[in-house]
LOTIKE-878610 format. One record per residue (C-alpha): residue in one letter; x, y, z. Coordinates in steps of 0.001 Angstrom, whole numbers, plus 500000, padded with zeros to 6 digits. Layout:
% LOTIKE-878610
AXYZ...
This chain:
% LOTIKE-878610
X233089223474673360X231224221056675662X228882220033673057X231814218815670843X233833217265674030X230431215330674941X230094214570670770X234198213230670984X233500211343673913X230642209373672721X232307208442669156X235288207286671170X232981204881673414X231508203514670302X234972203110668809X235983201303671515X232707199122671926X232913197832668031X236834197058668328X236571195081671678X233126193536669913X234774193023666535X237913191555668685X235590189016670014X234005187760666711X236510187981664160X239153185625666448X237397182888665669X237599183342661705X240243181830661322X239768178526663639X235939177952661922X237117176219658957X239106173931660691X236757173038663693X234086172782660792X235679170398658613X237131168440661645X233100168092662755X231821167501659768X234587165398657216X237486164554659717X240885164000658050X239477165895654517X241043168883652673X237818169279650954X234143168948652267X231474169228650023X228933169173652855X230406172058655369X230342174012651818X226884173821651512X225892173919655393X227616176914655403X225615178661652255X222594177500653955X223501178741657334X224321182188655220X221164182131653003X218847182073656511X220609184748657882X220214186680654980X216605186535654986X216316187139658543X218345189949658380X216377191588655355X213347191584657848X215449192375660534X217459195226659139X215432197761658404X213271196998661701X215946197512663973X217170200761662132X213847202374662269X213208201442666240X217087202954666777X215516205913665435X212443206134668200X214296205014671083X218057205109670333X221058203527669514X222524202500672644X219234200917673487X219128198865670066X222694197832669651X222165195820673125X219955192823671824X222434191695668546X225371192006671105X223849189932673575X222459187340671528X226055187205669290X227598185551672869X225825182753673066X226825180871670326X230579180871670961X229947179937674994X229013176755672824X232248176289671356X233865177417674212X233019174147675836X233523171880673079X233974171175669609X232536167692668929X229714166881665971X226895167792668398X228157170593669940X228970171465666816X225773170952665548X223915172739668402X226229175918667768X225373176084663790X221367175859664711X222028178688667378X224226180579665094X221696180453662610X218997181756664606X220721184729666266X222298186033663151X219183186542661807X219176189030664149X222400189931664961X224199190056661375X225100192981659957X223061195006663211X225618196422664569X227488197885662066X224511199327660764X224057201089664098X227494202331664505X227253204153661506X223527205408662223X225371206366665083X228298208063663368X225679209984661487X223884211719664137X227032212905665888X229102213964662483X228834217200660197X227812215849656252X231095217075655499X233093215418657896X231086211965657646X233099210385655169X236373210228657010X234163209441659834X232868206193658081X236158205321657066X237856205869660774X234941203751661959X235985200729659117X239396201476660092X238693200759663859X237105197016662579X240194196486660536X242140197023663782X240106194880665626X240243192157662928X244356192201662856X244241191977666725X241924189258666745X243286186886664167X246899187847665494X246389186749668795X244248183661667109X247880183473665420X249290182711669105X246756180652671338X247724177384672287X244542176113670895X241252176132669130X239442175606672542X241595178529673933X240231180731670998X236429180512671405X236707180811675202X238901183980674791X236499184708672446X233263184079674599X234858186051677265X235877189540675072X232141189333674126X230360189491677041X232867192297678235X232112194344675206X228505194361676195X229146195301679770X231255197721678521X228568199648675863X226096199389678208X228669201370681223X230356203978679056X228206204598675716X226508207439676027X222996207695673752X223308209547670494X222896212929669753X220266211874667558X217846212155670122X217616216143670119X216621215587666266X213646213468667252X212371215326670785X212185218321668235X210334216218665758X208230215236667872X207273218799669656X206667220301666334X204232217675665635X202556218217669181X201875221678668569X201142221602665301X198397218738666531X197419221289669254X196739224296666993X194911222087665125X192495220815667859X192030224428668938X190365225440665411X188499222410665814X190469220540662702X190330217171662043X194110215396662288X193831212711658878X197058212061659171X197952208298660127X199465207204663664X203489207449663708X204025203801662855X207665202658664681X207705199595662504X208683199743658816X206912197996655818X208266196741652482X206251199560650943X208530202478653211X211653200547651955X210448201175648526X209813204584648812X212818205196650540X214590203804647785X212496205767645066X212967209101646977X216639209829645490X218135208832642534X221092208921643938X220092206709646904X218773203654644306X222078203825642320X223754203265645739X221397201047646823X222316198750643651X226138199218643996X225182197920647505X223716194798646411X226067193733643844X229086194632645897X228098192375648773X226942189608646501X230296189893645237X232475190073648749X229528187293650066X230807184966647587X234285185604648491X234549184764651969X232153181445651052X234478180054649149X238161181555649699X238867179469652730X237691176091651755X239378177054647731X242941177603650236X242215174421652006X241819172255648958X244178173990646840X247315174925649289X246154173027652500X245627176443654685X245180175751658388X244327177958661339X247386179830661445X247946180816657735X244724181703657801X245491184323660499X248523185511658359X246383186262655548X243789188031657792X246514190050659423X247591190651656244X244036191920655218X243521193875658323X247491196017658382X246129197274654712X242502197945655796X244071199819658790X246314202018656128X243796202747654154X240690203541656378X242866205869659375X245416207670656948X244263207257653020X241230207628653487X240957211290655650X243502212422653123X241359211476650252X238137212790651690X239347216141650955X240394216491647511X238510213618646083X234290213260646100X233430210049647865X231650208869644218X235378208638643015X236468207221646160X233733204291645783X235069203353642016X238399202920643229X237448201088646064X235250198356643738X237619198510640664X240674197570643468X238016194873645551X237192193197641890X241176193057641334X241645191701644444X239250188563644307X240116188271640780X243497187756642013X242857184960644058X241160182876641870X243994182365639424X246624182140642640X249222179439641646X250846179738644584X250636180912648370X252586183918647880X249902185133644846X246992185013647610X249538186776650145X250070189594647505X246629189375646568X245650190409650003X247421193515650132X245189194839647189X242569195210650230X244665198724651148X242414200380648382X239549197708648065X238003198907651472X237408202543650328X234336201134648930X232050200324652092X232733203700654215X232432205747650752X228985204162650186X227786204377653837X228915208156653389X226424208563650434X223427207351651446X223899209066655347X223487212221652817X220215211402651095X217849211536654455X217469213964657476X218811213736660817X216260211391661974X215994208779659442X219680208155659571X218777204772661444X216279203621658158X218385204709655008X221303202003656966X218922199541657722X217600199706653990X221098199370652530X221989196447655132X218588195032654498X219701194793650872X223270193588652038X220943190791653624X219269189975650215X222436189206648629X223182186833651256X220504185186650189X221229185168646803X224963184608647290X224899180911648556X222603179601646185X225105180500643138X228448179911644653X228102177438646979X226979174743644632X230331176478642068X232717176117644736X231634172547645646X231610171394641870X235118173123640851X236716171956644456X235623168265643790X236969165988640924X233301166223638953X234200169527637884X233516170244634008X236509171795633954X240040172336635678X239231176218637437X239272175428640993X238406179353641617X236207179788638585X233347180874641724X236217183360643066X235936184912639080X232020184564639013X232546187056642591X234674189377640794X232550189903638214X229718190809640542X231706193475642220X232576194729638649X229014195270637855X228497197349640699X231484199289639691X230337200209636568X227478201221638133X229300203437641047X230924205720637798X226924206754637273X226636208306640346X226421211986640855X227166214037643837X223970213264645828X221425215788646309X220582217721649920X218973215418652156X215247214171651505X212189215989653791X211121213460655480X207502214580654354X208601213179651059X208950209635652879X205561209960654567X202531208532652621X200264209975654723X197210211903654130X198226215836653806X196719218048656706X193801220670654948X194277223937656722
């Protein structure tokens, strides 16, 4: 009983830490645009350049998270969550302490080069950490619904933070809110988050290995077998990803899903700009919005669904709903078609806790932290992808060079990436029992 108090206890904290964290990053949303296009192309509906800025700024974060990713899950493995998910929250501060104290060109300039830089790091981390996290502390059969109160929890903290975006004075009054709920989420992780129950897993780990090592030394064996290396290569990536079926087909939906959902939020807020002359505050609506149906779905759906439905159907809906949903948009004729649009998101976000759920299944208790990072890492690697074909499509079709009249043809180009990883997500099976971790280990077997 005080094992599962402790276990309740420390999933609340980390509730609590990505909701106040989340709070702190997604205010600002829906004041970027603006402050962007105000920097960069003052008195303009449409900007060509914060377009592209903004796929560059998104293609070097992708490839600094691909490194990044699977580093940071593997290290969360050897010394812990709590320990790991400090750094990215730190580092995410700094940036909007920029903003915070202005919003001209250079300031504006100096925040998108710091941006840039931390979110190589920070993007994506700590996300991937919370659900490392879920993962040590949640039965397999329970860790769906766990994944999807955990999304539900960032959907809260999304309404909440564009709603009260909705109601400050000011764009300077968001980013120093913003700054501020930051800073306390850190304070507050690093006071109330208890480390994860992951750490039993890897203190017996290691004491098997320490007495098998022993034994060994006593019949005067010789120990082949390679130094524990804390720091992954491309080459464990790969065989993670070759050491389940199961986790490659998820590993693809992955990658074409977030190409697909990468290219929508590039180009859905400058495509409202140009085409229905969105500002700060109906951009908050439509968050809001976004957020009430992500809530829905992720803290009642969801649960309910877990039980009579396998999370490989949950994941189809999820994508077949997402590519609706962006399709949606692109052929909008008016505002109310995106505001109805957005309330296709109620099923759309079954897709990210579903998959999360999957691949937490194909790898042990300790390796939770490296089958995330891969699938973020890969996450990453659309980012990179993602700018380079829709940032130059929603630049073109926005402009009047445009080879045709489609001014979302990029938002169609997006669903059609998400539809390829549906068709993939029908192929999946139920996945197999977790992989030994022996079979991720390329070392040398141990002759008796």
């Amino acid at each position: 009983m005080a094992e599962k108090t402790i276990i309740s206890s420390g999933l609340g904290h980390l509730f609590m830490t990505v909701f106040v964290f989340n709070f702190a990053n997604f205010m600002v949303v829906p004041a970027m645009t603006d402050v962007s296009m105000a920097a960069l192309c003052p008195g303009e509906d449409e900007c060509s350049l914060a377009i592209y800025l903004t796929g560059i700024q998104q293609a070097i974060t992708g490839m600094g998270s691909l490194v990044m990713m699977p580093l940071i899950g593997n290290l969360s493995d050897n010394y812990g969550r709590k320990v790991m998910l400090t750094v990215p929250m730190l580092l995410t501060t700094l940036p909007l302490v920029i903003l915070a104290y202005s919003r001209e060109r250079n300031y504006f300039f100096a925040y998108y080069a710091l941006k840039t830089l931390t979110s190589m790091v920070c993007e994506g981390s700590v996300l991937c950490l919370a659900h490392a996290y879920v993962a040590d502390n949640v039965t397999l059969t329970r860790r769906a619904s766990a994944f999807g109160i955990l999304t539900g929890i960032s959907s809260c903290s999304f309404v909440f933070g564009n709603l009260s975006t909705r109601f400050l004075p000011s764009e300077a009054s968001v980013f120093q809110v913003s700054a501020a709920v930051a800073m306390v989420s850190v304070v507050y992780m690093r006071i109330f988050l208890p480390e994860s129950g992951m750490e039993a897993a890897v203190i017996a780990t290691s004491l098997k290995e320490e007495t098998v090592n022993e034994c060994l030394l006593e019949k005067g064996c010789t120990n082949n077998r390679r130094p524990v290396r804390t720091t992954p290569s491309l080459h464990d990536s790969i065989l993670l990803l070759r050491s389940s079926w199961t986790f490659s087909q998820a590993a693809i939906v992955a990658f074409f899903s977030s190409l697909g959902e990468l290219g929508l939020y590039s180009a859905l807020l400058y495509y409202l700009k140009a085409e229905f002359h969105f500002d700060k505050d109906q951009y908050a609506n439509l968050m809001i919005i976004n957020g009430i149906a992500g809530i829905i779905s992720q803290m009642v759906l969801m649960p309910l669904l877990a039980r009579v439905i396998k999370e490989e159907k949950i994941l189809a809906i999820g994508l077949i709903f997402n590519c609706v949903h962006i399709f949606l948009y692109s052929i909008a004729w008016s505002s109310w078609v995106v505001y109805f649009a957005a309330m296709f998101q109620i099923l759309a976000v079954f897709a990210g806790p579903s998959l999360r759920s999957i691949v937490s299944k194909q790898v042990g208790p300790t390796e939770q932290g490296k089958a995330q990072g891969c699938i973020t890492g890969l996450c990453s690697f659309a980012s990179i992808i993602s700018p380079l074909i829709f940032s130059p499509l929603t630049a073109l079709f926005l402009s009047d060079n445009a080879p045709f009249v489609f001014p979302g043809f990029s938002l169609v180009c997006a669903a059609f990436a998400v539809m390829i990883a549906f068709i993939q997500s029908v192929m999946i099976r139920s996945p197999a029992p977790p992989v030994p971790e022996s079979k991720l280990d390329d070392s040398v077997p141990v002759e008796p």
